[in-house]
N, C-alpha and C positions, 0 to 999 in steps of 0.2 A: 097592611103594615109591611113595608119594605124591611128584607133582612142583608146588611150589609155588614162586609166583614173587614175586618181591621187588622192586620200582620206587618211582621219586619224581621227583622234579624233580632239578635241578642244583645241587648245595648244599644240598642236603635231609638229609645225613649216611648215604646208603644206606650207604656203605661198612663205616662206624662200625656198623650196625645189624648187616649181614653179619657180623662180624667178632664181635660178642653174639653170635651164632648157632652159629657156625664153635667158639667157645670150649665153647659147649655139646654137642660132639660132631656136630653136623649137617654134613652134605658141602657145601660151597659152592660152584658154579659161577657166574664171572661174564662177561657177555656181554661186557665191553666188554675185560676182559683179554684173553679170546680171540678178538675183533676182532684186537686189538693182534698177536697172535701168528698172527695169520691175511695181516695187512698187513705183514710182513717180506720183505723178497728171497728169495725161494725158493721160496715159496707159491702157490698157483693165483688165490687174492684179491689180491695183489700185481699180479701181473702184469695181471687183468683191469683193476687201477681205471688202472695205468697207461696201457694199451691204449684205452682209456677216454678217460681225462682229459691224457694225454701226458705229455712231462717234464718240463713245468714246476711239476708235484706233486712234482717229487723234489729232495731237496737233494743237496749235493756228493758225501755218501758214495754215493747210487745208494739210499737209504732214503725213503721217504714223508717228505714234507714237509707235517706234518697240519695248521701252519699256514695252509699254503698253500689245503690244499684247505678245510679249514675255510672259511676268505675265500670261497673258491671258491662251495661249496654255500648259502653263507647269503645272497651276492648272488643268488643264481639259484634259485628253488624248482625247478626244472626239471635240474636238474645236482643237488640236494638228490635228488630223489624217483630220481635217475639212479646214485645212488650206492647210497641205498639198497637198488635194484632189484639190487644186487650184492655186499650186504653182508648184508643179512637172511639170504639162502638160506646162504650159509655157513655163519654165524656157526650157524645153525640146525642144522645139518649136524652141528657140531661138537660140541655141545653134546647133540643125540642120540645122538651117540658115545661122550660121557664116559657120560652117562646108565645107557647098555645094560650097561657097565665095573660102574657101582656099584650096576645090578640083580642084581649077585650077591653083594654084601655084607650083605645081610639089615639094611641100613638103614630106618628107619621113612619117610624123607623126605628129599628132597633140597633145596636152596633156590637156585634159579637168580635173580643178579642183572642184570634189563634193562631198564635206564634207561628206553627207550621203548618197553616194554611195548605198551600200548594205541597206540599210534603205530604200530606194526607190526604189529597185529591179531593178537597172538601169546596173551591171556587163553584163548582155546578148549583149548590145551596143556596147562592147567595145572588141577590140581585146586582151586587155592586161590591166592588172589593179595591183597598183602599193598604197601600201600602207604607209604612210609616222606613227613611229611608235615611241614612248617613254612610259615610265612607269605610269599610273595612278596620283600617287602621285606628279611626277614630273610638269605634265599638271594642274594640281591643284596649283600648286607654280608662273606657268609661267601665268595663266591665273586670279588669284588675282591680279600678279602686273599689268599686262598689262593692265586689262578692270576696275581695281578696283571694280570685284565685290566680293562678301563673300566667304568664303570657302562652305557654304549652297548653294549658288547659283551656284557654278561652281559641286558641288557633284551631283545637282540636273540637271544639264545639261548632266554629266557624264552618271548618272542611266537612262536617255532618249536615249543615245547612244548606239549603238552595242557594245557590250562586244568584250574589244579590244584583245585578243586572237581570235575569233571568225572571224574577219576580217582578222587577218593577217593570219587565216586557207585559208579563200575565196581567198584573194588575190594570184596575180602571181606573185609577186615579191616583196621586202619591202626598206624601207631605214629606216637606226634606224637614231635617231634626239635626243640622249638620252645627257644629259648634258656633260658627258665629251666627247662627239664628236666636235674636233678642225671646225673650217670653210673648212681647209683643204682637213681634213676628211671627210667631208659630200660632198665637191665641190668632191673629188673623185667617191665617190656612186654615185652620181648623172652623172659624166660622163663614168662610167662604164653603167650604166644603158642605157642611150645616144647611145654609142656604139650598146650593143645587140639589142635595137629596129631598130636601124638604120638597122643592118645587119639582122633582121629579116624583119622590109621592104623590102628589097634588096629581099630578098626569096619567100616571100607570091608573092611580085612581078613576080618574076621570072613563080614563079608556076603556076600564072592565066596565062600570057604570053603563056606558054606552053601546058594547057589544053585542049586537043583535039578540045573543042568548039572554041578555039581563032588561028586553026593552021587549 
């Protein structure tokens, strides 16, 4: 089973792209859900970020208060990279776990979604890495209406990000998600893309298959 990864920017439509995929039969794992579900009361990432950051990340229920920390980490690159340093390994963790689950489903591929990929130095994982991609400007339009937050605060989320030229250098392959791409259009990318992993499974397959050590 080929594991290939799926990122963009913020407002770049990964979700939308995932979700093309997920419809086509493909297993989707996304990082930032299972952040979410790793950062609940109960959990061992829960408690460290608390332990960490204290309780003023928490709101009234005793749940993360991710506005908070959000504020937090983006004042502070040092409290940023502090967070990370305990959020990666998990999230990583977890996501290896589902993984090993759907190594036995004789699926061709898996498509794990994480935002910040190359930010985390996570490409070496992955067989194939797939960047979902529109304009600067554009992601700044989608992501005021959608989260209602400032044009400052999505700028400031931007300048935290890899510089999106820079990613789609890294990446192996892209889907643009640029406004005037139809549903159609994108439902196309997306099963073209479908197609050569599939038939690139079929080959890596093949090739171990045949490797002297397996013959």
């Amino acid at each position: 089973m080929l594991q290939v990864g799926l990122t963009g920017g913020i407002g770049c439509g990964k979700s939308r792209v995932a979700g093309l995929f997920a419809s086509l039969g493909v297993p989707v794992l996304d990082a930032d859900t299972i952040n979410r579900e790793l950062q609940s009361p109960g959990h061992d990432l829960y408690a460290a970020i608390v332990d960490r950051f204290g309780p003023g990340v928490l709101d009234a229920r005793g749940h993360l208060d991710r506005g908070a920390l959000r504020s937090r980490i983006f004042a502070d690159p040092g409290e940023r990279q502090a967070l990370e340093a305990l959020v990666h390994p998990a999230v990583e963790a977890a996501i290896e776990e589902r993984l090993t689950a759907l190594s036995d489903e004789n699926v061709p591929y898996a498509l794990i979604v994480v935002p910040l990929l190359f930010e985390a130095e996570w490409e070496g994982r992955f067989d194939h890495v797939i960047v979902v991609h529109c304009e600067p400007a554009e992601q700044i339009t989608r992501v005021t209406r959608r989260d209602g937050r400032s044009r400052a605060e999505v700028e400031a989320i931007l300048e935290a990000q890899m510089d999106p030229e820079e990613r789609r250098r890294r990446a192996d392959s892209e889907i643009r998600n640029s406004g005037d791409a139809s549903d159609a259009e994108l439902a196309t990318q997306v099963a073209d893309r479908d197609a050569a992993l599939r038939q690139l499974a079929t080959t890596t397959a093949t090739r171990v298959e045949n490797h002297p050590r397996n013959t």
